[in-house]
Structures are given as C-alpha cells and as structure tokens.
C-alpha positions in Angstrom: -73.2 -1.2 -81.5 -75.3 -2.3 -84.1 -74.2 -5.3 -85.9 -74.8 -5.2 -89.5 -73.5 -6.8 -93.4 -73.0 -4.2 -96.1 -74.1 -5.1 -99.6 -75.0 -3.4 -102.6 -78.0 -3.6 -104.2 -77.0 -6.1 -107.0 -75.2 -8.4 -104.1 -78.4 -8.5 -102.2 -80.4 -9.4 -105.6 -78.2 -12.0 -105.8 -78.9 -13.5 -101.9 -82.1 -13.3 -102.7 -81.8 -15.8 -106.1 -79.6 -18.0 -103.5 -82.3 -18.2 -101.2 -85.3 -19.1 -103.5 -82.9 -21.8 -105.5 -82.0 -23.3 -102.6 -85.5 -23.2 -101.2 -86.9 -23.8 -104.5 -85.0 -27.6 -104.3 -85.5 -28.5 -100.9 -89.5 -27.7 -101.4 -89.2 -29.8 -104.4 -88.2 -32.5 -102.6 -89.9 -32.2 -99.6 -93.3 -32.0 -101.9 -91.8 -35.5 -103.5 -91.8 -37.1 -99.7 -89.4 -39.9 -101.0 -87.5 -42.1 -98.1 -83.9 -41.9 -100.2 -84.4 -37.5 -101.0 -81.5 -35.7 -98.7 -81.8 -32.2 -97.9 -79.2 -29.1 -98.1 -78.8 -27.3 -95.0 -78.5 -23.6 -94.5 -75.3 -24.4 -94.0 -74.6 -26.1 -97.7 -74.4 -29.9 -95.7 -76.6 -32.5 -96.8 -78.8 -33.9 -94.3 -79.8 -37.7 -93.8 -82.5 -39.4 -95.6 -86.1 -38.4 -94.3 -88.6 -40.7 -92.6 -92.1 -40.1 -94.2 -93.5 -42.1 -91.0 -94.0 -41.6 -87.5 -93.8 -38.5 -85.3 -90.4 -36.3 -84.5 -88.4 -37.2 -87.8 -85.9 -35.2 -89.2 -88.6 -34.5 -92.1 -90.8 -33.0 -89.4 -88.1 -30.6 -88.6 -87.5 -29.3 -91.7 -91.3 -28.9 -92.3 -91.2 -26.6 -89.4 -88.1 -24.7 -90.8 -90.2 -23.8 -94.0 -92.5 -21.6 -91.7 -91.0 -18.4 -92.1 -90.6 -19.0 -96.0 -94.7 -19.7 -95.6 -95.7 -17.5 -99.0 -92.1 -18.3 -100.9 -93.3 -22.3 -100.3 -96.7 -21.9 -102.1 -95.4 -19.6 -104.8 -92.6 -22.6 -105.7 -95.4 -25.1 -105.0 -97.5 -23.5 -107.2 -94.9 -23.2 -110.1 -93.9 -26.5 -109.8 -97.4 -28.6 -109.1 -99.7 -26.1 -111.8 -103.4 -27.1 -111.8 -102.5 -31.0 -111.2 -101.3 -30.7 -107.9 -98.8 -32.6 -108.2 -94.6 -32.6 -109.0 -94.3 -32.6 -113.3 -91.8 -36.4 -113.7 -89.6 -34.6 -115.8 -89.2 -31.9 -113.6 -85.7 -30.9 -113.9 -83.7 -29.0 -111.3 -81.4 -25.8 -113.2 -80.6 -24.5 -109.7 -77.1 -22.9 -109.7 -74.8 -24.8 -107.2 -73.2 -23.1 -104.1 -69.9 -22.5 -105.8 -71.7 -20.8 -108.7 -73.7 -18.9 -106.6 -70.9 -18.4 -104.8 -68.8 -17.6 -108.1 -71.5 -15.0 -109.3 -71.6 -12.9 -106.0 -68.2 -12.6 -106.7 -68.4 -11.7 -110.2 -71.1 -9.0 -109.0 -69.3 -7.4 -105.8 -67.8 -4.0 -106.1 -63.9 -3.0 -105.7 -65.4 -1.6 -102.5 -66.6 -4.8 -101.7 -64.2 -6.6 -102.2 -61.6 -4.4 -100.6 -64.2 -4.5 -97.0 -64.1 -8.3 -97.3 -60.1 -8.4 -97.4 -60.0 -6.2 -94.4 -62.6 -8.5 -92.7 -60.7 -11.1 -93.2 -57.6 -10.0 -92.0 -59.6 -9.5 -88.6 -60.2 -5.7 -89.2 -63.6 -3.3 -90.5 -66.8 -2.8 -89.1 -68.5 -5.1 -87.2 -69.8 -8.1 -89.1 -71.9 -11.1 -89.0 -69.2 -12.8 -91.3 -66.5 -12.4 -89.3 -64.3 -15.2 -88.3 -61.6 -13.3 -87.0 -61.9 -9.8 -84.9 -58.5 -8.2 -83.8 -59.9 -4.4 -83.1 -56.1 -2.5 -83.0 -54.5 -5.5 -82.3 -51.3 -5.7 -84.6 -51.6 -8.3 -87.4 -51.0 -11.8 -85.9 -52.2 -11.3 -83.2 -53.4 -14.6 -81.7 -56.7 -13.8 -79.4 -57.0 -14.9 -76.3 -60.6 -16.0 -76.8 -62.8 -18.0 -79.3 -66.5 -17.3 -79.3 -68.7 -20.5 -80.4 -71.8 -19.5 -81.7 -74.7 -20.1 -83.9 -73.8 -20.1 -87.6 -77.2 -17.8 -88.4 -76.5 -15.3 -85.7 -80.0 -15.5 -84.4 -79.3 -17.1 -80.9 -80.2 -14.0 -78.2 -77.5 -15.8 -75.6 -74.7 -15.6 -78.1 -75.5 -12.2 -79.1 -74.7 -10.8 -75.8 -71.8 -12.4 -75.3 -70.9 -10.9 -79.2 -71.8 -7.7 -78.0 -69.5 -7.4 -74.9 -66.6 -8.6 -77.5 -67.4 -5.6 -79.3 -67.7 -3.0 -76.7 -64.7 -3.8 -75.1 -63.1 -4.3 -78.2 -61.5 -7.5 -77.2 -59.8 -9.3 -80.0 -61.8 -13.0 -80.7 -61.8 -15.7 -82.8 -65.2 -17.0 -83.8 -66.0 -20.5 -84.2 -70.1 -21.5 -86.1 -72.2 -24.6 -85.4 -75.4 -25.0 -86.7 -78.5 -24.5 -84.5 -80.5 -28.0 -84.3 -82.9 -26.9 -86.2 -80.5 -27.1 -89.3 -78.8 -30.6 -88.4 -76.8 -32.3 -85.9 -73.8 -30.6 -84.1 -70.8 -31.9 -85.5 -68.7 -34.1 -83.9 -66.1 -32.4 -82.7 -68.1 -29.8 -80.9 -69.5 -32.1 -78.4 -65.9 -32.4 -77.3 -66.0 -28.4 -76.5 -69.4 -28.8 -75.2 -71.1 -31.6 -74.3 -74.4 -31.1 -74.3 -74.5 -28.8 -77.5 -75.6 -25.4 -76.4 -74.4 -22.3 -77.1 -72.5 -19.6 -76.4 -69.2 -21.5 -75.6 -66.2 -19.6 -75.7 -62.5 -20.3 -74.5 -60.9 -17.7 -72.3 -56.6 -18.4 -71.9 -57.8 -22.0 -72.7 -60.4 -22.7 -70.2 -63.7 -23.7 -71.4 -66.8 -21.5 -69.9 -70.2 -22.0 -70.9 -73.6 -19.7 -70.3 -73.8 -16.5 -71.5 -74.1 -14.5 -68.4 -71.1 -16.8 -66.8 -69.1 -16.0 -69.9 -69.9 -12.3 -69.4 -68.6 -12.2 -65.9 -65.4 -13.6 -67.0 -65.1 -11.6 -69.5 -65.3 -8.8 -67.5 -63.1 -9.2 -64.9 -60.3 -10.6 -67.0 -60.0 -7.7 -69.6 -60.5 -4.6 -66.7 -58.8 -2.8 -69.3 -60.9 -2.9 -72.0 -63.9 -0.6 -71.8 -65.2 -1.4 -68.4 -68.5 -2.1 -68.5 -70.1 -2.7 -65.2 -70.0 0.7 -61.9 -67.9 -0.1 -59.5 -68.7 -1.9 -56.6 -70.5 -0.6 -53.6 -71.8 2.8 -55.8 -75.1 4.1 -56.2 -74.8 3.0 -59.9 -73.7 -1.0 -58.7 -77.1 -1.1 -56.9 -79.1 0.5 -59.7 -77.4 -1.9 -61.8 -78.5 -5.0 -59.5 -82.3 -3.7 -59.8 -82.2 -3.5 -63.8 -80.9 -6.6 -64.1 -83.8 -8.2 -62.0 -86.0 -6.7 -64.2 -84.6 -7.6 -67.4 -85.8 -11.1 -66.3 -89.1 -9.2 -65.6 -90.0 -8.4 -69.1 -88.5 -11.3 -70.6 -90.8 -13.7 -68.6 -93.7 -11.4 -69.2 -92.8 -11.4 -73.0 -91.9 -15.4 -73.2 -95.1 -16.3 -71.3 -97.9 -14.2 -73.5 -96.1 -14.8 -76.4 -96.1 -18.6 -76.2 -99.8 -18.7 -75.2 -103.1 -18.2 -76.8 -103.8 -15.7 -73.7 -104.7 -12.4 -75.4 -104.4 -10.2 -72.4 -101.3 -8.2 -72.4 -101.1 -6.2 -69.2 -98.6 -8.1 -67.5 -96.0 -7.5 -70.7 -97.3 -4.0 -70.7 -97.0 -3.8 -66.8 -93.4 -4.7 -67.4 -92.9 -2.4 -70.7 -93.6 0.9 -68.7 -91.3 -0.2 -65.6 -88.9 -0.7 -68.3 -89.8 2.9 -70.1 -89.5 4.3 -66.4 -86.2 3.4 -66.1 -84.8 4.7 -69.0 -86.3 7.8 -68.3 -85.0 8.2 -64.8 -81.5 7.2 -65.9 -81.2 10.2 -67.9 -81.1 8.1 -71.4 -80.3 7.1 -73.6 -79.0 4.4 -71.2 -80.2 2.4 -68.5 -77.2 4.1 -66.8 -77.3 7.3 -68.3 -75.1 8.5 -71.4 -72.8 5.8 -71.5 -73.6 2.3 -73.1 -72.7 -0.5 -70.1 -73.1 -4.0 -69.3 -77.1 -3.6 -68.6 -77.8 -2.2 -71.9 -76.2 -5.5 -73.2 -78.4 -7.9 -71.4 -81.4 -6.2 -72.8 -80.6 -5.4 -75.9 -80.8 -9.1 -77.4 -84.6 -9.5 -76.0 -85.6 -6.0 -76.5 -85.1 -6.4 -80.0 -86.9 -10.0 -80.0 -90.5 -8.2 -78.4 -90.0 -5.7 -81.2 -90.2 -8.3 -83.8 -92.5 -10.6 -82.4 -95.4 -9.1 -80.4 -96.5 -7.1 -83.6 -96.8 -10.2 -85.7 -98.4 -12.6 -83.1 -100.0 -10.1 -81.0 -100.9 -7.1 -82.8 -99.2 -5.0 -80.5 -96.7 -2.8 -81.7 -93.8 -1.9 -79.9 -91.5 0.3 -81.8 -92.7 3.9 -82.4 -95.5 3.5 -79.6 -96.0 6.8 -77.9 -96.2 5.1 -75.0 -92.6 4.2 -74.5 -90.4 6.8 -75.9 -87.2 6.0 -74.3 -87.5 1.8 -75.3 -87.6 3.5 -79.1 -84.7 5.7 -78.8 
C-alpha cells in the first residue's frame, strides 16, 4: 500500500541540487522585493509580478511557502547578503535551468532506472507518485474508465484516499495534476472540470464526481469486482465498519483542533488516540477489520500519517513508537 519513488543515491543528490537552485533563485529574488521579479513555481511556471504593498499579495504567499525551507532560506541568505546584509549588484545567477537539470538526472539514472521509468510510463511498475498513467493487468491500450485529478505534490490527504482505493482495487486510472493554491492559480481549463477548484475530481464513465468520500462510494459500487473493499451489508463487520468511521472523524477533529491552537493540553487527542489503539486491538490487527486491509483502513490512513508528522514537531508529542499505542505503530 505504501506509495513510494525509487531513486538511487546519485539521483536523489541530484533532487537535492534542484531544490536548493531553484530555491536558491526565488530567495534571491524575494530578498530583492522588486515589483517587476516573477517567480518559478514548483511546478517550473512563472508566477505574476509581486506586490511589495498591502496585505494578501501573491508575494505574501510565497513568503509563507518558504517556511518549511526555514534553515535552507538563511543559509542562501547568508551566502548571498555576507556581512552587508544586503544582495551583492553583480550578483549573478549560474543556476542550471530545468531542462539541464532535467538533462543531468538523466545523464545520472541507472539502466535500472531508466528501464522502471519506461515501464511507468507505459502504465505498469510499482506504485508511484509520477505516474500519469496506471493500467494494473490491464492489456496495453487500455483506455481507463477513470481520471483522478489531483494535487501535482501529492500532499493533499483527500486525494490520497481516493489514490489509495485506485490501488487496492487495482482499478486502471489516468491521473490528471493541478497545482495546490499555494503554488499559483488553477489553470484555466480546470475550472471547467471543477468549478470551484478543489480537489480530488475524478471522471467515472464520463460523469464528473467531486469529494473524496462521494468519489469513494462510486468507486466502490461500480467496480464490485475489483477487490471489494467494504463487509457486506447488514453483517456484524458493516456495523463495526459504521462505528470506525465515526471515529475517524473523532480523532481527526481532536487532532485539527489542538494542533491549530496554542492550547497545550492534549487529553482530548490522546482520549481519541487510545479509542483508536482499542480498536485495533479488538479487531484482531493489523486492521481495523482484522487481517485484511478494507475501506476503513483507507479513510484513516491519510490523517494517521498527518498526526504522526505533525504533533511531534508542534507538540512535542510523539506518536510513532509510543508504547502506549502499539497497534497505531504496527
């Protein structure tokens, strides 16, 4: 289930000299805070002039994108400003450009490598983060039945479920990126699929269906075949099913409310965290519903992960390896 990209250790040397030259130019120009600089997306696009006035400007946002880059930002401020404080005038940008980038990742990739990426391409391989086309053993040519729109990082929870039902039930999907907001507007011809922006969109036989969980449903009862997913109705395991579902929303609203607070308390989260650890444990693990992975698991999975990372860092609680909740770690 887990959902992974394979490089070698030279390819992932090189992803990291993309990421500081491409960082390494947009803090440059952010530091210059001139009206005509453009910025480069994640996504390679330039963005529109900044505004250096006023509140909620695109320059704002991209401020608040250079958070989690916090120490790579001062180390390239530092290089670049030295004792002055201040951006040298003849400062002269030798970052490599995308396609060289691009060009050297090549140059650098294993016949391994390269082999794995013509398989992905051809809608076959592991599971991947890259993948634009997923056919499972589908014969070549296949055209799926579905498109998955999601976000071009892979970060949005939402879309991740929705991914992860694709791959359980090994249903073959196309997958179609947009850009969060946080990296620039939608394009254009997105808002025709979905109006307001959001994601996970995806087109089943050619109807449009938006929200994750409504997308899930669908998905379910139109490909019975594949893998199902959810107990059949009117067993003990539909009801038990019901109950773990109401308390994934539980622990998600214990989670989202302490950790968007300064509260430091933490019993309700923790209150929640050992119903969740109960569960697990009467289910006879490693599943909510026992040995067999199903559509619960998926609904949790995309959060679960999300506490993991985030309580430590804001809260200081740890939530991996903590004796207290054996089955969560499992």
């Amino acid at each position: 289930m887990t959902l992974f990209f394979h490089a070698t250790l030279p390819s992932l040397q090189l992803v990291g000299l993309l990421l500081l030259s491409r960082n390494h130019r947009r803090v440059q120009a952010f530091r210059a805070g001139s009206s005509s600089s453009s910025f480069i997306s994640r996504t390679g696009r330039s963005l529109p002039p900044t505004s250096t006035t006023g509140g909620g400007t695109r320059g704002s946002t991209l401020a608040a994108s250079f958070n989690p880059f916090a120490g790579l930002g001062k180390s390239v401020n530092s290089m670049l400003a030295g004792a002055t404080g201040s951006v040298p005038a003849d400062f002269e940008d030798k970052a490599p450009s995308w396609e060289r980038l691009e060009a050297m990742l090549e140059e650098r990739q294993t016949p391994e490598e390269r082999e794995a990426v013509a398989l992905r391409e051809r809608g076959y391989g592991p599971t991947s983060a890259l993948a634009n086309l997923r056919l499972f053993d589908a014969p070549e040519g296949t055209e799926p039945r579905v498109t998955l729109y999601r976000d071009h990082a892979g970060w949005c929870p939402y879309c991740e479920k929705v991914w992860l039902l694709l791959e359980e039930k090994r249903i073959p999907y196309r997958v179609k990126k947009v850009p969060m907001r946080c990296y620039g507007d939608k394009p254009r011809w997105f808002s025709e699929v979905s109006p307001s922006g959001a994601v996970p969109v995806a087109e089943i036989d050619g109807r449009i269906i938006s929200e994750s969980n409504v997308i899930m449903q669908v998905l379910e009862a139109t490909f019975t075949e594949n893998n199902p997913l959810l107990p059949a109705p009117g067993s003990p395991q539909a009801g038990r099913a019901e109950s773990l579902l109401g308390l994934e929303r539980e622990i998600f609203s214990a989670w989202f409310r302490w950790i968007t607070s300064s509260n430091p308390t933490s019993a309700a989260f923790e209150a929640s965290a050992d119903k969740v650890e109960k569960a697990l444990k009467d289910g006879g693990g490693p599943y909510f519903l026992g040995k067999e992975l199903s559509y619960v698991d998926l609904m949790y999975t995309p959060f679960l992960e999300r506490m993991a990372a985030s309580i430590p860092y804001f809260k200081g609680l740890e939530v991996r390896r903590n004796p207290r909740w054996p089955n969560m770690d499992r």
